[in-house]
N, C-alpha and C positions, 0 to 999 in steps of 0.2 A: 639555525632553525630550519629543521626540513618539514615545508609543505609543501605536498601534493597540488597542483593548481590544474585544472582543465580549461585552459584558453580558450574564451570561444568570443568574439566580437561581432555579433553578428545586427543588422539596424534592420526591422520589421515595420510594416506597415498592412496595417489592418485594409484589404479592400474595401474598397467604395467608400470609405471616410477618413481615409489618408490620414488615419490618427497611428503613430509611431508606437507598437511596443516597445517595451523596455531591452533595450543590448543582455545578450548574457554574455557575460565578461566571464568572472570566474567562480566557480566553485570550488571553495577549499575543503582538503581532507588534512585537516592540520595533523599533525603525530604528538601524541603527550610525550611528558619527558620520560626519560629512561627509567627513572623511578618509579613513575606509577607504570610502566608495562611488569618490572619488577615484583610489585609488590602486588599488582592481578596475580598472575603466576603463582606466587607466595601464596595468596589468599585460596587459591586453586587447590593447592597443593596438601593445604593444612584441613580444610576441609574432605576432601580426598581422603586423605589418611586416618580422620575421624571416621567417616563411613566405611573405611576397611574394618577398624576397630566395632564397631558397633554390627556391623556382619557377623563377625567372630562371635560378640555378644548374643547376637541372635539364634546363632549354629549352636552354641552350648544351653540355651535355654536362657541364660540371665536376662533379655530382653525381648520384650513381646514383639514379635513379628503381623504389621497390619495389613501387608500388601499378601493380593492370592500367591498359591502356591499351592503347589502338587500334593495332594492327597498320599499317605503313607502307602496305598495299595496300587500309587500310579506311578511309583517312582523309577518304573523299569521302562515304562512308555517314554515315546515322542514326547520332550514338554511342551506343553503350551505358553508357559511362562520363563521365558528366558530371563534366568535372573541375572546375568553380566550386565542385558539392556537395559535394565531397570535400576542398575544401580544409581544412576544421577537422577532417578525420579526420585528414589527412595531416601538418599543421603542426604540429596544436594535441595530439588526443589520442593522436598516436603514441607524443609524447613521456613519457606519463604513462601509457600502457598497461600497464604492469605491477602498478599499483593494481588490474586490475580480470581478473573471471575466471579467479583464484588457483585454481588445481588444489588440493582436498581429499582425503585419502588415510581416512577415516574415517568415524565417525556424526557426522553435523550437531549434533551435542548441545550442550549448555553450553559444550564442551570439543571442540576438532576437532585435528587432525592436518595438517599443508600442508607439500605437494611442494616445494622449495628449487627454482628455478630463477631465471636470469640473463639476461642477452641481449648478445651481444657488438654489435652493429650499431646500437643506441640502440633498442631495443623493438622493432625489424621483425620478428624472431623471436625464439622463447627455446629454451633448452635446461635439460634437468633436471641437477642435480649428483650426483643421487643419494641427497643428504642428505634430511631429514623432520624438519620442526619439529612438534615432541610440544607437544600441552597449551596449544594458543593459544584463549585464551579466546574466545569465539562471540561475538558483541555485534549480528550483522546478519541470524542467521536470524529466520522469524518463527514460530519455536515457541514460540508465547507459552505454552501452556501444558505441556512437555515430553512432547508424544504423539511427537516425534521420538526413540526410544527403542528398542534389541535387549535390553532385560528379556527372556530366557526364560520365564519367567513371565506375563507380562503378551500376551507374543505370540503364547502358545500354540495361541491359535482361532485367528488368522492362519494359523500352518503348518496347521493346520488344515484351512482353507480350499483351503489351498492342495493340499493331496493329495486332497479330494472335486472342485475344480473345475478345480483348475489356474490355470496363472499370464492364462492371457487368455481373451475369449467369441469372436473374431475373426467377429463379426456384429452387426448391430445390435439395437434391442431390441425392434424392429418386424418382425424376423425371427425369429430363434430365440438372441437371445442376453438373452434376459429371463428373470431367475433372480428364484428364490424369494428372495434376499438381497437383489437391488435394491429388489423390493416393500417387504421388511420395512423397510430403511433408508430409504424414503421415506413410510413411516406414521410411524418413530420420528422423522422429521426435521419432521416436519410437528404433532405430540405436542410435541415439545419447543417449536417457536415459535407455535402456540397457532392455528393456522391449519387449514382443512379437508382441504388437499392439498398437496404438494411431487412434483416430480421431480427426480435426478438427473442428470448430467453428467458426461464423463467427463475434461473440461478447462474448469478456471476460468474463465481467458478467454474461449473461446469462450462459456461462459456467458450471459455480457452480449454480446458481436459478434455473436454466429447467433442469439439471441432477441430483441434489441430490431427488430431487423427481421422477425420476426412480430409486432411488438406495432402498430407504426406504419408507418405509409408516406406516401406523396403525398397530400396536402391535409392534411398532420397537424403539430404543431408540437411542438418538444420543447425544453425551457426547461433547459441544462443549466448545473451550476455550472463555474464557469472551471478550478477544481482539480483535474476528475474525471480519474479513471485513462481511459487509452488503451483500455482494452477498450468502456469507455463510447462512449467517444468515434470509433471507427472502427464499433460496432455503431452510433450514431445515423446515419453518414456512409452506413453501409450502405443506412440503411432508405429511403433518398429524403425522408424528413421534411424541413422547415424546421425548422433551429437557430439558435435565438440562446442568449448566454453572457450570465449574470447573475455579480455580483460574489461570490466567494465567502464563501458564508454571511452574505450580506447580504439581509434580510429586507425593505428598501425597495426593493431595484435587482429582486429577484423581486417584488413587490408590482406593481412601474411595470409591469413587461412581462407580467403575467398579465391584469391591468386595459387597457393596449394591446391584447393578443389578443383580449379577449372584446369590447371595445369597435369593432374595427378590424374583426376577425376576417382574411381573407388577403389578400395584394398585390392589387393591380389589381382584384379580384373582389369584394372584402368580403366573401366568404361565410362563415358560422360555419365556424372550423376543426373537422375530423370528432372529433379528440384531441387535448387537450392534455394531454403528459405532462413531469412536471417530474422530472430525474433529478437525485440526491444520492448521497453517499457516507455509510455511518453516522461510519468515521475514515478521515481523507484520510491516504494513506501516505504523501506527502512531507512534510508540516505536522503532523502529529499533532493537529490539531484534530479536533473531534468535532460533528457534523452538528446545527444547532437542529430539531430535530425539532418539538417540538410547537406550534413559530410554521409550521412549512412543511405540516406536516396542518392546521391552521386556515384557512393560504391556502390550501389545495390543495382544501377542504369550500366556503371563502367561493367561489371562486372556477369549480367544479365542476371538477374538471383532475383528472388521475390522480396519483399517486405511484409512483417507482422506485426502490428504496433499495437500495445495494451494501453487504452488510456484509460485504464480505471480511476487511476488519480489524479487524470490529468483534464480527465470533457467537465467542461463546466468552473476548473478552478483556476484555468490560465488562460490567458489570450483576451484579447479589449471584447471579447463577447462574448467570451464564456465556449469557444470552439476546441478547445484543446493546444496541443502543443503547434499541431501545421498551421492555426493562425499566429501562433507566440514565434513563429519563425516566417512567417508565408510561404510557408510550403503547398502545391497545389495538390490537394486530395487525391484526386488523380493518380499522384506517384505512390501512395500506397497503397499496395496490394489488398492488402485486408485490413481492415479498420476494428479493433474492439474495445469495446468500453462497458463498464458497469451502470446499474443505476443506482444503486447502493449507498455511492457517497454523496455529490451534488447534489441529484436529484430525491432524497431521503425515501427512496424506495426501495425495490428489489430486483433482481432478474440483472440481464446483458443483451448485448448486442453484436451482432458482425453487420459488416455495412462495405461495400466498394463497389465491382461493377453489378451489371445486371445476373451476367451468366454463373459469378462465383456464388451469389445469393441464391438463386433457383439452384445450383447446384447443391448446395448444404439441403436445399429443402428436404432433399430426397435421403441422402446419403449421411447427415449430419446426425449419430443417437440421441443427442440432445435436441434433434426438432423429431424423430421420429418416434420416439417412447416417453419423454418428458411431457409430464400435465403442462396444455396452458395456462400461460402468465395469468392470475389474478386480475377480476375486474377491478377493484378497486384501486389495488396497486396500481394498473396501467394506467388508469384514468388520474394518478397521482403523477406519474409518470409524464403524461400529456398536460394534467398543470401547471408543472414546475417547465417543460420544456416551454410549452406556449408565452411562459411568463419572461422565460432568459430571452428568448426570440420577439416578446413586444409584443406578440399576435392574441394578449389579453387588454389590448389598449393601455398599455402603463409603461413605465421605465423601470417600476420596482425589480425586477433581473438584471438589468445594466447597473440598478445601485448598488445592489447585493455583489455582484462580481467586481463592482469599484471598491466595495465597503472590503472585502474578500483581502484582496490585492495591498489594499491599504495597511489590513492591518494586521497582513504577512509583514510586508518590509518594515515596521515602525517595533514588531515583535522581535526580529532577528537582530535589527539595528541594537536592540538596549541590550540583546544578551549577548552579544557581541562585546558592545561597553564594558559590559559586568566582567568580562574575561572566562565566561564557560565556552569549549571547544562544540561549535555546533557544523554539521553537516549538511549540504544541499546549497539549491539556487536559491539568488534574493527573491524570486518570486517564488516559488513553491511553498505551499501550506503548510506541506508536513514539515517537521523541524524536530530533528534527530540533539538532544544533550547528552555529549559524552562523558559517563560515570566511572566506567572502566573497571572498578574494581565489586565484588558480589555482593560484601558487606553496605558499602555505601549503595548499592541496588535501592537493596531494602530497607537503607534506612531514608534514603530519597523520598521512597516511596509511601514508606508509613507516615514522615514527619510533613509530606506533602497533606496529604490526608488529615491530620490534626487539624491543619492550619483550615481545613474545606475547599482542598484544589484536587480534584479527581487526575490521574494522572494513568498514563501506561508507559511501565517498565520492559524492558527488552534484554535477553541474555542471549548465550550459550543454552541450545544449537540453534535458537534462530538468529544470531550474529556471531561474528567471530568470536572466540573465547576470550578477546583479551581488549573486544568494543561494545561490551554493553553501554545499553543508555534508555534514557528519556525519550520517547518519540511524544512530543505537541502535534496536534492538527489546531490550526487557525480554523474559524470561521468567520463568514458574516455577522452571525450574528452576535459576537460577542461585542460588549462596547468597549470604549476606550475607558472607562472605569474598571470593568471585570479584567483588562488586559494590567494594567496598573498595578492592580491588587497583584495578582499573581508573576507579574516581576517584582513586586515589594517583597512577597517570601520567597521567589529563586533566588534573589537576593542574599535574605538575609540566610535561608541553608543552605544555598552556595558555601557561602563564609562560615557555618557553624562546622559542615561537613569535608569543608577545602576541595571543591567541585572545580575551583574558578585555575584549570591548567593550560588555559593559552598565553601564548608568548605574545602574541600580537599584541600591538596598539591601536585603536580604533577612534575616530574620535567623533561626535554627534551627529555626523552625517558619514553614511555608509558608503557613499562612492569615495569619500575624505579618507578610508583607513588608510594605514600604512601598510603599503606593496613591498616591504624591502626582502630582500634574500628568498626570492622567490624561483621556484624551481619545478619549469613547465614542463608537461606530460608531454613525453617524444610519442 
């Protein structure tokens, strides 16, 4: 049996309450058996070869073509419409388009609502029926902690908010759209992770794209992990930096090329790079794995190189307070360089944040396009923003944050433990929310995802090219607020279409308690 295992043992303790986080032992990246990579490939293949055929059918006229295309008098021009790139929209995911960008009639909560629609043409269009399926259990937002929420009660400083400021600042913040609420929320955000300064954002994304290109530029190198999210990854493309890709969460393959850099320094020149900054994720949202932190600040000290940590999915859904990965490790803020995180998921808002010393934050103020041309953050938002923080932080007089990030934590491990049981091949750490099932093959995609859907389990599917061609899967988000009933149910039907679909390809044995599995023939990452 060949798994991939990433060693990590490491005992935490939460400051000032000496309460222990949980050890990350291991992550596995199990490998299915030969047969189903096989019979992916296969299914790849036959598929493939229909849509060459159905081309041909198109070129001759026998079949209507729905996707644009060059006008009879443009055909000497530039295209606009490259049709080789369009082929796996056109062949592959037309046919499977209705998995995806389901119309929601409701609160994103635990619990959603969805618009009934068909398509009489094979997915080239849809139409609604009319109908409304009530009560389809949530299983893909990433409200980990349930601040996606219309509690009257709880939302009341919002309306609030919203009759002193109104619903937008339509200026920036370097203009006149700098409110008394954004200061506050960037002292509390900067309080809670333990740092001397943060700002504000009024889109995640852009977060990481319009700032890592103030951070670096030409003659600078940045060392990123192969799993990072796209925002990383188009802001490092931005900044003109030299990139290379280290193995994910591989501490020798960054070790090689950080000792390369310093030792080489740049092409043809040799000269010391100006920066080297190495970017991580705290949890990778496709893998559910969780970032080795305190070997990547060790190389990052040995090495002199800067640190960039994305905790989009990780502020708020890990660590005994809801601080991110450097409390899940105790690592001291301090050693990283730049700090960013979303409010998008925990906090059921919008916008981002960078946060570390004083001088890097007045620095972006000026030179960052995302604080210099982007509208400010939403009143309403922020002030959402500031009651979900104040709430994780206690400073609304309650515990209700501490419970939410207990209830959180709970009932990751208690979800992972049973699909483990069941025998489906899952991805990531025992505490991490996100939870990656692996489907592997395009046909079983779709029908996961449709027969998930009968059953009233809202689900998100994952393929080719946003994972490797031959690891699609199931991405789960946990939250708070789902209970231990709604979690039940919908191991009652992974279950049983596990077994109707043959999902369940681990070798492992497992048995009711998750530190109990069986370790055998395991084969740790050098």
């Amino acid at each position: 049996e060949n798994i991939l295992v990433s060693h990590i043992v490491v005992q935490v303790f939460s400051p000032g309450n000496g309460v222990a986080s949980r050890p990350q032992k291991h992550e596995p990246f199990e490998q299915a058996p030969m047969y189903v990579a096989v019979m992916t490939y296969l299914g790849f293949g036959i598929v493939t070869l229909f849509g060459y055929l159905r081309d041909f059918l198109r070129a001759v006229g026998l079949e209507k073509c729905h996707l644009a295309q060059e006008r009879e008098e443009q055909k000497d021009f530039i295209p606009l419409y490259q049709d080789f790139e369009n082929f796996y929209t056109r062949n592959l995911y037309m046919r499977v388009r209705d998995n995806w960008n389901r119309p929601i009639c409701s609160l994103p909560g635990p619990v959603f609502d969805l618009m009934e629609r068909v398509s009489d043409d094979y997915n080239w269009t849809f139409r609604f029926t009319g109908k409304t399926l009530h009560n389809v259990i949530n299983m893909g937002s990433y409200n980990y902690l349930g601040f996606a929420e219309n509690n009257v009660d709880f939302l009341k400083t919002v309306a609030d908010k919203v009759n002193q400021y109104g619903t937008g600042v339509c200026s920036t913040r370097q203009e006149i759209g700098n409110l008394s609420i954004h200061e506050e929320l960037e002292g509390l955000v900067a309080n809670f992770l333990g740092v001397e300064s943060a700002m504000i954002y009024g889109m995640g994304f852009a977060t990481n794209s319009m700032n890592i290109p103030a951070l670096v530029g030409k003659g600078c190198l940045i060392l990123s992990d192969e799993l990072n999210h796209t925002s990383l990854i188009l802001g490092a493309r931005l900044s003109a930096a030299t990139i290379r890709v280290f193995k994910h969460n591989n501490m020798h393959s960054l070790e090689r090329m950080l000792r390369e850099a310093v030792c080489s320094g740049q092409p043809r020149t040799h000269r010391p790079w100006k920066k080297i900054l190495i970017m991580v994720e705290g949890i990778y949202s496709m893998e559910g794995s969780v970032v080795r932190l305190p070997e990547i600040v060790a190389l990052k000290k040995k090495y002199k190189a800067y640190l960039y940590l994305d905790e989009a999915h990780s502020i708020g859904a890990v660590g005994p307070s809801g601080k991110g990965v450097t409390e899940l490790f105790n690592v001291n803020p301090t050693d990283i360089d730049v700090m960013m995180g979303t409010f998008t998921k925990s906090f059921g808002a919008a916008g981002g944040y960078i946060a570390g010393k004083k001088e890097l934050v007045d620095y972006l103020r000026s030179y960052s396009h995302s604080a210099v041309y982007a509208t400010a953050m939403s009143p309403p938002i922020t002030e959402q923003i500031l009651r979900a923080l104040k709430c994780i932080m206690g400073k609304d007089g309650t515990t209700e944050g501490l419970r939410r990030i207990h209830q959180l934590a709970e009932n990751t491990r208690f979800f992972r433990a049973k699909l483990k049981e069941m025998g489906f091949i899952i991805y990531g750490n025992d505490d991490s929310p996100v939870v990656p099932i692996l489907l592997y093959m395009p046909g079983k995609v779709v029908a996961f995802a449709r027969e998930m859907l009968e059953r009233r389990i809202g689900v998100v599917v994952v393929g080719f090219p946003a994972t490797p061609i031959t690891e699609a899967r199931a991405r789960f988000c946990l939250s708070a607020a789902h209970t231990r009933d709604m979690l039940n149910q919908v191991l009652h039907h992974l279950n049983e279409v596990g077994d109707t679909l043959c999902l369940k390809f681990s070798r492992r044995k497992y048995t009711s308690r998750p530190d109990l599995c069986a370790e055998t023939n395991l084969e740790l990452d050098s």
